[in-house]
SEVOVEX-399866 format. One line per 2 residues: number of its first residue (from 1); for each residue z, y negated, x of N, C-alpha, C. Coordinates in steps of 0.1 Angstrom, whole numbers. Example, Ala and Ser with C-alpha at 12.3 -4.5 7.8 and 13.67 -1.06 7.14 Angstrom:
<nodes>
1	78:57:132:78:45:123:78:33:132; 71:22:128:71:11:137:79:0:129
</nodes>
This chain:
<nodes>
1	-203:278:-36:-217:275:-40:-219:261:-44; -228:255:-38:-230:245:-43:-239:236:-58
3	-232:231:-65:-236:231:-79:-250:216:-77; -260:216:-84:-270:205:-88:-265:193:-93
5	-265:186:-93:-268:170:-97:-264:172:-114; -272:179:-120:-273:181:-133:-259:192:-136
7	-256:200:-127:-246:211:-130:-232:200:-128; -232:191:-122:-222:184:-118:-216:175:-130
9	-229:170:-133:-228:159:-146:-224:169:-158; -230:177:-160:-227:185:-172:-213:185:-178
11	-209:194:-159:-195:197:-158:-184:186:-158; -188:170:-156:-178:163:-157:-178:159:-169
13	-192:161:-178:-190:150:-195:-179:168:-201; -180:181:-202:-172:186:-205:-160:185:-201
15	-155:178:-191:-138:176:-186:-134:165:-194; -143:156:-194:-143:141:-202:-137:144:-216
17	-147:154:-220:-149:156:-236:-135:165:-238; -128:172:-231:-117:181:-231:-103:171:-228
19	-105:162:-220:-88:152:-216:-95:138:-227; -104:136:-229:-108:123:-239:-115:127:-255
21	-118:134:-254:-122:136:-270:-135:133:-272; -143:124:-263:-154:118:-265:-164:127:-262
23	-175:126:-268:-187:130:-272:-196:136:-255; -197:148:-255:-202:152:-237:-212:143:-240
25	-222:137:-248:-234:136:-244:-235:120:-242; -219:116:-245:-218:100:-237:-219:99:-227
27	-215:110:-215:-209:107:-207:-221:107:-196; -229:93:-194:-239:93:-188:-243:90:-173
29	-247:88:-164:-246:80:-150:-244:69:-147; -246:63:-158:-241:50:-149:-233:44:-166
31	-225:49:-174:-211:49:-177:-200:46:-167; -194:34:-169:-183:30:-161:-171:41:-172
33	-164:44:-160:-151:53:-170:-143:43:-174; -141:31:-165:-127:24:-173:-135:12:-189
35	-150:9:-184:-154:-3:-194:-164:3:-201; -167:13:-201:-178:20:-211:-173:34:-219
37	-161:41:-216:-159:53:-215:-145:52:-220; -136:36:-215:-122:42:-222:-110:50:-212
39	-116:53:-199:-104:61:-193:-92:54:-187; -82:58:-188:-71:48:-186:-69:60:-170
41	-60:52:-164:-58:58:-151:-51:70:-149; -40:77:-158:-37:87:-159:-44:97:-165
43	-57:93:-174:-66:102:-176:-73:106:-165; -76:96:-158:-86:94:-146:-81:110:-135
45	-69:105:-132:-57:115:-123:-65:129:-132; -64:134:-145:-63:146:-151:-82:152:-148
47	-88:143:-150:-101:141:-151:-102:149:-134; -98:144:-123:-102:144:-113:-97:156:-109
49	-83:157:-113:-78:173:-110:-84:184:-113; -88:185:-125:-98:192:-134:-111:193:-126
51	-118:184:-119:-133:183:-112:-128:188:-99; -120:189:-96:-117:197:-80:-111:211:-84
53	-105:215:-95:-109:229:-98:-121:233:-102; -130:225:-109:-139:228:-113:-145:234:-101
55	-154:223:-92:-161:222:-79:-158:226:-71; -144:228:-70:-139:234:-60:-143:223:-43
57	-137:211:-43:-137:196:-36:-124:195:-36; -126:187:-28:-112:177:-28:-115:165:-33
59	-110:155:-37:-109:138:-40:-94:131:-37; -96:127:-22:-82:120:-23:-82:111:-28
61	-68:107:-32:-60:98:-43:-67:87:-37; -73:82:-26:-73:67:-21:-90:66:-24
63	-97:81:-28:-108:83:-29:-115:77:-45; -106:80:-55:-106:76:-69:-108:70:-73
65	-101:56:-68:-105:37:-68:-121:36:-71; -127:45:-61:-141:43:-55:-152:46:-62
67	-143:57:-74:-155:60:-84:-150:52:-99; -164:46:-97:-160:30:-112:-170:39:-119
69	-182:48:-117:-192:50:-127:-192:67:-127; -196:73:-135:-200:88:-135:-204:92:-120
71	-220:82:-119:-223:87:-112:-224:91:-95; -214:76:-95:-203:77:-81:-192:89:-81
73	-192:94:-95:-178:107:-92:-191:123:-87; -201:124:-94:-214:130:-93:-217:126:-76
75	-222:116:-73:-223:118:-58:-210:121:-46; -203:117:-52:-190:121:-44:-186:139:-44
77	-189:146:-55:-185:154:-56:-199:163:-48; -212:161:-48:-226:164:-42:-221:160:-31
79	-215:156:-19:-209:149:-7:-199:159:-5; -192:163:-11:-179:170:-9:-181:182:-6
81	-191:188:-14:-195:201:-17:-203:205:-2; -210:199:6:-216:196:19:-208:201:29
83	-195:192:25:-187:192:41:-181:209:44
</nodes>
């Protein structure tokens, strides 16, 4: 099934908030994860694992680089959910 815009975001500031501690209602669209948000790269890895159980997607590893902001992980995962 495929999840909303809004269901997507929801679900990534709760993964955020569960591997980083930080507050769901930081975690906004155009929050950069590494300069606004604090994610170090092995968080990033746990973050992403977690959003392809969630979503049920894939994100290859060469795909990760690519998302610098929430909302690039949100359109990527809206893209994913398509194919």
């Amino acid at each position: 099934m495929a999840h909303s815009e809004q269901e997507i975001l929801a679900g990534l500031a709760e993964i955020v908030n569960e591997e980083t501690g930080l507050p769901a209602d930081s975690v906004l669209p155009e929050k950069s994860f590494t300069d606004d948000l604090d994610i170090d790269s092995l968080s990033m890895m746990t973050i992403v694992t977690l959003a392809e159980e969630k979503f049920e997607v894939r994100i290859p590893d060469e795909e990760v680089a690519n998302l610098a902001t929430v909302q690039d992980a949100v359109s990527f995962i809206q893209g994913a959910q398509q194919a």
